[in-house]
C-alpha positions in Angstrom: 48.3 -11.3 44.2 49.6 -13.9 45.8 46.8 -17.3 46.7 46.7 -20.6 47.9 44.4 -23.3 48.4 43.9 -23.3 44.7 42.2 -26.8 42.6 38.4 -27.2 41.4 36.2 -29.6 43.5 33.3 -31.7 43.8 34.0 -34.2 41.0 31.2 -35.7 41.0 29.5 -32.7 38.7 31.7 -33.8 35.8 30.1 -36.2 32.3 32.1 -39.1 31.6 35.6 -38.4 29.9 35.5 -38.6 26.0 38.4 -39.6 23.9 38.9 -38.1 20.2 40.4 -34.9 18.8 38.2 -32.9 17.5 37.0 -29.3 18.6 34.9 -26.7 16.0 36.2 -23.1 15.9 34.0 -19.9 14.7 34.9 -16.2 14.9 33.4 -13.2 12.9 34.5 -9.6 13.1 32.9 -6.1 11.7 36.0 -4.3 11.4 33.8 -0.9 11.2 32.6 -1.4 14.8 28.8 -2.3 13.9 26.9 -4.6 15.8 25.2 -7.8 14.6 23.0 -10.2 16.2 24.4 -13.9 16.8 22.5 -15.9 13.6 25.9 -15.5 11.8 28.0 -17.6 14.1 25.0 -19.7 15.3 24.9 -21.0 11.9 28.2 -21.7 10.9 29.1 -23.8 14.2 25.7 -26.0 13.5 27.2 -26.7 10.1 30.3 -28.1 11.7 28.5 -30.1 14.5 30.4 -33.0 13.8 33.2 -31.2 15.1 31.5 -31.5 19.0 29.6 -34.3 21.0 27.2 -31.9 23.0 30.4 -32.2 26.2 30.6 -28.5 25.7 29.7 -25.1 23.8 30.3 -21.6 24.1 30.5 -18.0 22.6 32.1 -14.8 23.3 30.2 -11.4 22.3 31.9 -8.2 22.2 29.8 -4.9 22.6 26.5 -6.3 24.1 26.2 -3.9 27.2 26.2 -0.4 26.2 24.3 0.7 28.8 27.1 -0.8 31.5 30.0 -0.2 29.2 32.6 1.2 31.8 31.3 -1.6 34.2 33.2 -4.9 34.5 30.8 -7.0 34.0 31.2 -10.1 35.9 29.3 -13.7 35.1 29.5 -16.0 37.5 28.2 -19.6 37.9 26.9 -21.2 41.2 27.1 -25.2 40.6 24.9 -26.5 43.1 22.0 -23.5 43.3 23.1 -23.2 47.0 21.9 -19.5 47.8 24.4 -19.7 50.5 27.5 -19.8 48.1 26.0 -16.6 46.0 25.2 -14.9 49.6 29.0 -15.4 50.5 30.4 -14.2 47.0 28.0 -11.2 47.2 29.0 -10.4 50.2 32.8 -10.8 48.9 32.0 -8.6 45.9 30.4 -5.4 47.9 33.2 -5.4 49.9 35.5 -4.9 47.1 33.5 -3.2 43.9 30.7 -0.8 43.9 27.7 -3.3 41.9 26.0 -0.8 40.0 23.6 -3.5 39.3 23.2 -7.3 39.0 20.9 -10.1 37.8 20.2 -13.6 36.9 21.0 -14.2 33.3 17.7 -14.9 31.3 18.1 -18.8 29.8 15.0 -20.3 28.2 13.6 -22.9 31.0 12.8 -25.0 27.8 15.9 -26.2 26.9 16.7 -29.0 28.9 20.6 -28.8 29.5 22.9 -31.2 32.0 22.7 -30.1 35.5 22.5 -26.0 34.8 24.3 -23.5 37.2 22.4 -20.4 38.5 24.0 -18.0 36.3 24.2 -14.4 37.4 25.6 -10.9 36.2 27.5 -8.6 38.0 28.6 -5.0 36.7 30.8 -3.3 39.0 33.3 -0.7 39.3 36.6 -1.2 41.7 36.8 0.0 45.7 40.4 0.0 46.5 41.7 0.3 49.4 44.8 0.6 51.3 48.0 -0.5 49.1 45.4 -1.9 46.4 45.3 1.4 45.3 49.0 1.2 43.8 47.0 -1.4 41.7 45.2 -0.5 38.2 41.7 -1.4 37.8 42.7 -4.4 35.7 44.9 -5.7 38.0 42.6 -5.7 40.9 39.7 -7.2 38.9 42.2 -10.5 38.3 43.1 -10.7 42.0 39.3 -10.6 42.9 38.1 -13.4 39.9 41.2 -15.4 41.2 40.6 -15.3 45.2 36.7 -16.4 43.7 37.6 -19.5 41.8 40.0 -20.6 44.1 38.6 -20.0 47.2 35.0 -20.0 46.9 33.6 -23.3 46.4 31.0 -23.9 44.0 31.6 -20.0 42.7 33.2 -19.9 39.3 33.8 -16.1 37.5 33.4 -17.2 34.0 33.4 -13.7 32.6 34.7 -11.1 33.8 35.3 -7.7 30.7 33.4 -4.9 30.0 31.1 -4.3 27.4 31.3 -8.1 26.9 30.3 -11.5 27.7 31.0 -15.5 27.7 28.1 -17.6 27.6 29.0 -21.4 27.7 28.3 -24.4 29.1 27.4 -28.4 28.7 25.7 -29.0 25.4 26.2 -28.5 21.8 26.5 -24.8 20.7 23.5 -24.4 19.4 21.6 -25.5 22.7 23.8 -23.3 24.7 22.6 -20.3 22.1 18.8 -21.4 23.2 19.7 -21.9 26.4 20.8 -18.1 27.2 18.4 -16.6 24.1 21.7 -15.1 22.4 20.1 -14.7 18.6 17.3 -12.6 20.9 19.2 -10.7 23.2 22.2 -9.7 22.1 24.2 -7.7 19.1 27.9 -7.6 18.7 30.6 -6.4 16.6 33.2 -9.9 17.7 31.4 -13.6 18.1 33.3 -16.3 18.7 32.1 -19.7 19.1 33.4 -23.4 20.3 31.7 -26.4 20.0 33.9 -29.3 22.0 35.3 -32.9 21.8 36.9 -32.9 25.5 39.4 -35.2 25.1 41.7 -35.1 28.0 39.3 -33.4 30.4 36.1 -34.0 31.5 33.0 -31.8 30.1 31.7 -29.7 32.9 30.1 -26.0 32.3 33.0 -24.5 33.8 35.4 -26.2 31.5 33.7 -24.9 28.1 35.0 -22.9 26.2 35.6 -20.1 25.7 38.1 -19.0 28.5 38.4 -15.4 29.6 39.6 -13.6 31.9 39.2 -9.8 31.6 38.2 -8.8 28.1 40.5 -11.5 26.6 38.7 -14.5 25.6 40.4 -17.7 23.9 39.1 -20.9 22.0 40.9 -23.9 21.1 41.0 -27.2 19.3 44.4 -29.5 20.0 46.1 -30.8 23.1 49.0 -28.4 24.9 51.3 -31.3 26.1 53.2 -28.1 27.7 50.3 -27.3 30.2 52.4 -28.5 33.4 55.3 -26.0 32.6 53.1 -23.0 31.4 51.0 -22.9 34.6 53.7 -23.3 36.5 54.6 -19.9 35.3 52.0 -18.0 34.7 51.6 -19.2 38.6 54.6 -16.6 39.7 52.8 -14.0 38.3 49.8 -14.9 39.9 47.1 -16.6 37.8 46.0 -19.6 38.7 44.3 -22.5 36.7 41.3 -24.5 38.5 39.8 -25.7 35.3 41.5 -29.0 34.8 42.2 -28.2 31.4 45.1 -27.0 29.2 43.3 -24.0 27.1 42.8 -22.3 30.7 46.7 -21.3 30.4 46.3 -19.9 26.5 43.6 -17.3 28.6 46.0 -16.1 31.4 49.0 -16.4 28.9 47.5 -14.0 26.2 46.4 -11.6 29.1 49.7 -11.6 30.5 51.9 -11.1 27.3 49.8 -8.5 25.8 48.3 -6.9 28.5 51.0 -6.5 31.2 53.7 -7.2 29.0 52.3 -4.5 26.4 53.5 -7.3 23.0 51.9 -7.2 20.3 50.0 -10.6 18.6 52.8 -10.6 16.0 55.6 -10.3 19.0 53.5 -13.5 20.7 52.9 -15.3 18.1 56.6 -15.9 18.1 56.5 -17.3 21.7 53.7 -19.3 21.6 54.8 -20.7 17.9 58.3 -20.1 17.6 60.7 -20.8 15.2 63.1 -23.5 15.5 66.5 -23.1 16.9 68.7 -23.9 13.7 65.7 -21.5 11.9 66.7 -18.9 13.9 70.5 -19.2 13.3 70.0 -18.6 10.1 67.8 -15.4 9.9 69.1 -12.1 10.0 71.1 -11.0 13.0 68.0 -8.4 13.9 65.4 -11.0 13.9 67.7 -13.2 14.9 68.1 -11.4 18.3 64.5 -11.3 18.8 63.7 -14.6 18.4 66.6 -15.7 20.7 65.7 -13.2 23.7 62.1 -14.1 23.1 62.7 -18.2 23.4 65.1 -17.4 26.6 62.8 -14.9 28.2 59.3 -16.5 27.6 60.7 -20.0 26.9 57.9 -21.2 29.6 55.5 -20.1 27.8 55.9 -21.9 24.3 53.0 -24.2 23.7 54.0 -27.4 22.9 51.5 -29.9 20.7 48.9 -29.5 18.2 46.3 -26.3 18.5 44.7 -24.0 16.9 43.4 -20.9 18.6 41.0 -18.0 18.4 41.7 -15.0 20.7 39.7 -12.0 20.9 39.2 -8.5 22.6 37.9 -5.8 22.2 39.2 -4.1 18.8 40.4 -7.2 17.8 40.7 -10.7 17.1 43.5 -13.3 15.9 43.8 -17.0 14.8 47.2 -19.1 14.9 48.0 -22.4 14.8 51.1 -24.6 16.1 54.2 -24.1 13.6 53.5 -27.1 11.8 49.7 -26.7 11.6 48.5 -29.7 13.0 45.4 -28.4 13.3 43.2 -26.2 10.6 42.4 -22.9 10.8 40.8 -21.0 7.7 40.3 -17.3 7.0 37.7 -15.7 4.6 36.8 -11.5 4.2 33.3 -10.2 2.6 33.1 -6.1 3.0 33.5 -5.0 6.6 33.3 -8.8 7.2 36.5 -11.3 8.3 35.8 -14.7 9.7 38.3 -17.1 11.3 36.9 -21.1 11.3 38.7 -24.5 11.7 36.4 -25.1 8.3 35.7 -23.5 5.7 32.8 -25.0 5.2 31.5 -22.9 8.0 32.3 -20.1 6.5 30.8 -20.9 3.1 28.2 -21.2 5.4 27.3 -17.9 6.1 29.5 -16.0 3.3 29.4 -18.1 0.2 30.5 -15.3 -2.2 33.7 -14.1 -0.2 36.0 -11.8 -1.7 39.1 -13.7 0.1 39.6 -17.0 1.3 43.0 -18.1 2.4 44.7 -20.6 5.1 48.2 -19.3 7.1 51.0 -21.0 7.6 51.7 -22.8 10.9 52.7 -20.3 13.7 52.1 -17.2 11.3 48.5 -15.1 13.5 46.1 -13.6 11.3 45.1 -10.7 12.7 41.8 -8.7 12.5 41.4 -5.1 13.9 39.2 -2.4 14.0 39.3 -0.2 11.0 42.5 -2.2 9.4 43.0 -4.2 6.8 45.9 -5.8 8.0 44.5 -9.1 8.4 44.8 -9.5 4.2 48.8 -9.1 4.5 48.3 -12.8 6.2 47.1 -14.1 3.0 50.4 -15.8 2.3 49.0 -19.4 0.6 45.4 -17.7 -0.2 42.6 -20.6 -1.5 
């Protein structure tokens, strides 16, 4: 899986820098599977607009193409409109997948947005060939979206899971929702939602969040002061980030962990958040042994600095924050209902009689699957 040549171009796309820490996080979950259109987490980010300066906005929606659900279905944005570019990355993806079909996203034309990509859809099944074949389906979708966005100028895969899709761009989230007709189009049983304050990296539709890669899909709010050493990492196993910006490595690193590494959320959580070293001395000598081997195997991979995340996929969908919860993260559950907000407030929102509220502990995932209740044995400080 090996590439080179890998770094973002054409600068001169990007908005002006912005300085101040401040991102808004939404994500809601039916735990029985059923589908909901987007007014819930529309909402609830408009009521924490504060939170964003219309630099960037985004949502991921789980379950919105039945019809293509064993298709990967890959968006991808073409910066510059240049028919060319989408020529040579069509031609790249018939070569390698079988496109059972593809068009251009439908946006409303009246919402007047910064400099819009062409967005267009893709939903294709692998063609291996030769030793790509000793590859899963998985694995060869990640080299193909990598060779893309590091090779292919002007191409970015910003999407690329089945049964699901990330919609994002410049703008506040509510404009982005208008923009691509989301409360219209779609139903799903996971929405998350990011409305961003960029503060180290400049706002460019690319950059929004959320991040994905394959069916994983990550939101964020903080700064990751460890973003040099985690890419370098995640580098040798052959992801590489062309984003300019440090949630890009939460993406790979969640796919990598839990996917290919087969851990579970409660195993990562202690990687990305761990425990410090004279904490650990003094716990058990089972756990103590995981959490050594787990800070001397994945030690690259701890996140260093304040954040607060949302990760989904399908199934299921987790918030954490750094272990000393620099930044807020808030839980609430009505019925088949969980939601996962950096306010309450937003979740108020939408669910003002709740039957739980509570906010973790630094480090310590909340954790929402299908069919489960286990996201209530993260109540530990409920509100």
């Amino acid at each position: 899986m090996a590439m080179t040549g890998y770094g973002r171009k054409n600068s001169e796309r990007y908005l002006p820098d912005q300085g101040r820490e401040a991102c808004g996080l939404f994500g809601v979950m039916n735990t029985s599977g059923k589908r909901f259109p987007g007014n819930i987490a529309i909402s609830a980010i408009k009521n924490i607009k504060v939170r964003g300066n219309g630099l960037g906005g985004g949502f991921a929606v789980y379950g919105i193409y039945p019809d293509y659900k064993d298709y990967y279905a890959l968006h991808i944005m073409f910066e510059n409109k240049r028919r060319e570019v989408k020529t040579v990355v069509e031609k790249y993806l018939t070569e390698n997948f079988n496109v059972a079909y593809d068009e251009q996203i439908p946006t409303n034309a009246q919402v007047s947005l910064f400099h819009p990509p062409l967005v267009w859809r893709y939903f294709v099944t692998p063609e291996k060939k030769g030793d790509e074949r000793n590859l899963s389906d998985d694995e060869f979708v990640v080299d193909k979206v990598m060779h893309i966005n590091t090779s292919i100028d002007d191409a970015y895969v910003f999407s690329s899971g089945k049964n699901m899709g990330v919609f994002k761009g410049v703008g506040f989230p509510g404009e982005i929702a208008d923009y691509f007709l989301l409360d219209k189009l779609y139903e799903g049983y996971i929405w998350t939602v990011h409305s961003r304050f960029p503060t180290n990296t400049p706002g460019w539709w690319g950059g929004s969040h959320p991040f994905s890669i394959l069916d994983w899909t990550v939101v964020h709010n903080g700064e990751i002061s460890s973003y040099g050493t985690n890419r370098r990492f995640l580098e040798m196993y052959g992801y590489y980030c062309t984003l300019y910006t440090d949630t890009e490595v939460m993406a790979y690193a969640v796919d990598f962990l839990m996917r290919r590494q087969g851990l579970p959320i409660e195993v990562v959580s202690k990687i990305f958040a761990p425990p410090m070293w004279d904490t650990i001395e003094q716990m058990r000598e089972k756990e103590k042994h995981l959490n050594t081997t787990l800070r001397m195997v994945y030690g690259p991979l701890l996140l260093n600095g304040p954040f607060t995340v949302i990760v989904a996929r399908h199934n299921e969908m987790f918030g954490i924050t750094d272990r000393i919860r620099l930044r807020p993260i808030t839980a609430g559950a009505k019925d088949d209902m969980v939601y996962l907000s950096s306010e309450e407030a937003a979740i108020r929102s939408v669910a003002p009689d709740l039957d739980f509220a509570w906010t973790p502990h630094g480090g310590n995932p909340v954790v929402v699957r299908m069919n489960s209740t286990d996201h209530l044995l993260s109540m530990d400080n409920s509100i």
